[in-house]
Legacy VTK file of the C-alpha trace (Angstrom):
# vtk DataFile Version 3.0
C-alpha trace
ASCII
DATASET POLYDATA
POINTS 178 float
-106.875 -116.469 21.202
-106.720 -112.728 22.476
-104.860 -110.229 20.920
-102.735 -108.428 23.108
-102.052 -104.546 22.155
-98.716 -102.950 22.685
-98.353 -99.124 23.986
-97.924 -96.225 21.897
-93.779 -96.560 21.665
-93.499 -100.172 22.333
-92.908 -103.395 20.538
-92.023 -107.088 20.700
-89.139 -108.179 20.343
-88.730 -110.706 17.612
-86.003 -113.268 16.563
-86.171 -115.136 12.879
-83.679 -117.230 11.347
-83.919 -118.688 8.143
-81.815 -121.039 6.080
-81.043 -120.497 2.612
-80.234 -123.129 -0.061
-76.325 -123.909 0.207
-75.663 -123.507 -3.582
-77.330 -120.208 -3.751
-75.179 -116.912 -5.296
-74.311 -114.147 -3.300
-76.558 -111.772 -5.265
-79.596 -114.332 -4.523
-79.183 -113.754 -0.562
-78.678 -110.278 -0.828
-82.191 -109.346 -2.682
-84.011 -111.652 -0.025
-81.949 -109.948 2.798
-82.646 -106.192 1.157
-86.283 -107.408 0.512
-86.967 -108.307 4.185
-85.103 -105.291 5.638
-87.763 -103.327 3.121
-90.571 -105.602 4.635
-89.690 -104.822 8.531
-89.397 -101.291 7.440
-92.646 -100.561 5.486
-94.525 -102.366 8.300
-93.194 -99.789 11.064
-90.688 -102.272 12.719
-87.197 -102.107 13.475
-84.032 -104.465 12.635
-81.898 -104.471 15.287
-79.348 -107.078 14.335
-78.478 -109.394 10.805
-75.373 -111.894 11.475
-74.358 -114.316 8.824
-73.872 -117.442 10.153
-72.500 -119.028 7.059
-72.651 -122.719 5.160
-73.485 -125.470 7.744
-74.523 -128.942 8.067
-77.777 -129.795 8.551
-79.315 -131.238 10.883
-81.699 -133.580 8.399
-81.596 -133.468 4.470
-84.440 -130.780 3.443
-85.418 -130.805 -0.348
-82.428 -133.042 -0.775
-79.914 -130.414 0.894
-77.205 -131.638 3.380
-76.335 -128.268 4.062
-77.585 -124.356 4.263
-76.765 -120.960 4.616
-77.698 -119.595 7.943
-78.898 -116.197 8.468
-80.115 -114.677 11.863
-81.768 -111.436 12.385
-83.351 -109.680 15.499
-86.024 -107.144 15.064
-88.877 -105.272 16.751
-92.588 -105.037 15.497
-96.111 -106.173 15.793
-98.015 -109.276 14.324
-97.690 -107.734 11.358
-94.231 -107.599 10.858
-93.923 -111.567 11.781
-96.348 -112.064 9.135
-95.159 -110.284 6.352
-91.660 -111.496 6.809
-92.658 -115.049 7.107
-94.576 -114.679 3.649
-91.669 -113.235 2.193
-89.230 -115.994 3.518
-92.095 -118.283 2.340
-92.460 -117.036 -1.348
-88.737 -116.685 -1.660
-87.438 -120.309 -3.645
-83.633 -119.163 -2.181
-84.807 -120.249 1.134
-85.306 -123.563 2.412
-86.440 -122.960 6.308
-87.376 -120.427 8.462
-88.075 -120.012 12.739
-89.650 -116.872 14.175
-89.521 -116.799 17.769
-90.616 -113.736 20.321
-87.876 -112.536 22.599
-89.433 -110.207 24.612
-93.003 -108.904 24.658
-92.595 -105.439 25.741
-89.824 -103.190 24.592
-89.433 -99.970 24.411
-88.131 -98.822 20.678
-86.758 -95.580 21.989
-84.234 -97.176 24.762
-83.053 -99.854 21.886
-79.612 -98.744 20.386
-78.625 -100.313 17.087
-75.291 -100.063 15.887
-75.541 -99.589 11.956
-73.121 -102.208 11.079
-74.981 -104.891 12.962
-77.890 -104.045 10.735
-76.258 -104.304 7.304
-76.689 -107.583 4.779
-72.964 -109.135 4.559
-72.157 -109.920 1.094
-71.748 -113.829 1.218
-69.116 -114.779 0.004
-69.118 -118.717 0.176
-66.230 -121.385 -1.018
-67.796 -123.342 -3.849
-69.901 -125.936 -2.679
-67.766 -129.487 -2.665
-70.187 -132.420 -3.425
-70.796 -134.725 -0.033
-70.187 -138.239 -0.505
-73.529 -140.037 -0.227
-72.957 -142.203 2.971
-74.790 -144.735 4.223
-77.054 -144.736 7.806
-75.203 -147.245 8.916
-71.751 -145.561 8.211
-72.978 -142.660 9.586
-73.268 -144.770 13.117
-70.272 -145.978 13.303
-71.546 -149.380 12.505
-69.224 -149.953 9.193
-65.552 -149.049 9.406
-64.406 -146.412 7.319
-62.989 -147.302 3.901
-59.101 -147.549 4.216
-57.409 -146.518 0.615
-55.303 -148.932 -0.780
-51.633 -148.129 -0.908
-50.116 -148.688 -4.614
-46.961 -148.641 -3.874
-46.834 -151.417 -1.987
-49.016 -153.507 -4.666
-45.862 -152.815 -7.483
-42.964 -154.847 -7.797
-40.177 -154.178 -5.540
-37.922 -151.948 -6.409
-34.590 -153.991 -6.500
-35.740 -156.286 -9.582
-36.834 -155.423 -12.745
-39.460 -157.008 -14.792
-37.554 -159.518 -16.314
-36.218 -160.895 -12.849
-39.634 -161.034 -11.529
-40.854 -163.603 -14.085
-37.796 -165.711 -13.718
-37.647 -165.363 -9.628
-41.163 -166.897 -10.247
-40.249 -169.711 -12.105
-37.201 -170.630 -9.706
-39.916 -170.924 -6.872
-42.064 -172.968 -8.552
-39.325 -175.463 -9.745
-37.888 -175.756 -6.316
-41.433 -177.074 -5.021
-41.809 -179.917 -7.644
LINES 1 179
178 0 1 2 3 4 5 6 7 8 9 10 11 12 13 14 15 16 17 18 19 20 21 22 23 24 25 26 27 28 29 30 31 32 33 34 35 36 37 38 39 40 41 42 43 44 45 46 47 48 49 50 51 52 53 54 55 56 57 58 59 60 61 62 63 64 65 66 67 68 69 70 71 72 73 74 75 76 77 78 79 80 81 82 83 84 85 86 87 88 89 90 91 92 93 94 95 96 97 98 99 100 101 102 103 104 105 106 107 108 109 110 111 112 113 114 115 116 117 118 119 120 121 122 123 124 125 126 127 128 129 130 131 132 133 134 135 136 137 138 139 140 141 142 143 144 145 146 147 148 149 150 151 152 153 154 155 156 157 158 159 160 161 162 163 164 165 166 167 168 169 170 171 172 173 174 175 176 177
């Protein structure tokens, strides 16, 4: 595999996006989010967007997890960078999955404008985390109808006779059948 050197003033263009365990505090993803901004940083990169994507289903259970925290960012670098960030993510026990994927192999850093709000960590703040009901695959399919609740009310009595009419409306039926 050859290595393939970028100009004085350029980098790749990188995209990573990692998924953090859905139960996890907001000061968890904040020190892995200020950790890898340290990491792109230190090895002479560039962040040049973070977005949040919030709590989402996914797509298979991983480490028994229906669901993760989504977070997306878009930086330039080397080889390096790639590899220190992926070690981070890696050593990290917040996060569950990670993807790094090149954009573009050639950029130049100087013509790259980066807003510094699309660079910042976003506090998460998440809704508590509501327990899924365990369903089966073949539920899942379609294959088994959905459970219907029963309706209580109309299991009771109705509500023209009392209790002591019900026993004796009873008794009238079953004398009139003899």
């Amino acid at each position: 595999m050859s290595r393939q050197v970028t100009a004085p003033g350029r980098a790749r263009e990188y995209e990573t996006i990692y998924i953090l365990r859905p139960d996890i505090d907001a000061d968890g993803a904040e020190k892995i989010g200020s950790r890898l901004a340290e990491v792109v940083s230190r090895e002479a990169g560039r962040l040049t967007k973070v977005e949040t994507w919030g709590r989402r289903r996914l797509a298979y259970d991983i480490a028994k997890h229906r669901r993760g925290v989504y977070v997306y960012l878009k930086y330039l670098g080397g080889g390096k960078v790639v590899s220190e960030v992926e070690r981070n993510l890696r050593l990290s026990d917040g996060v569950l999955k990670y993807q790094t994927v090149l954009v573009r192999n050639d950029v130049e850093v100087q013509a790259v404008n980066v807003a510094e709000e699309d660079v910042k960590f976003e506090r998460l703040e998440l809704a508590p985390l509501e327990d899924d009901r365990d369903e089966s695959r073949e539920r899942q399919l379609g294959l088994i109808e959905p459970e219907r609740r029963v309706d209580r009310t109309s299991e009771a009595a109705p509500p023209d006779l009392e209790d002591g009419e019900e026993g004796e409306a009873e008794g009238a039926t079953d004398e009139e059948e003899s």
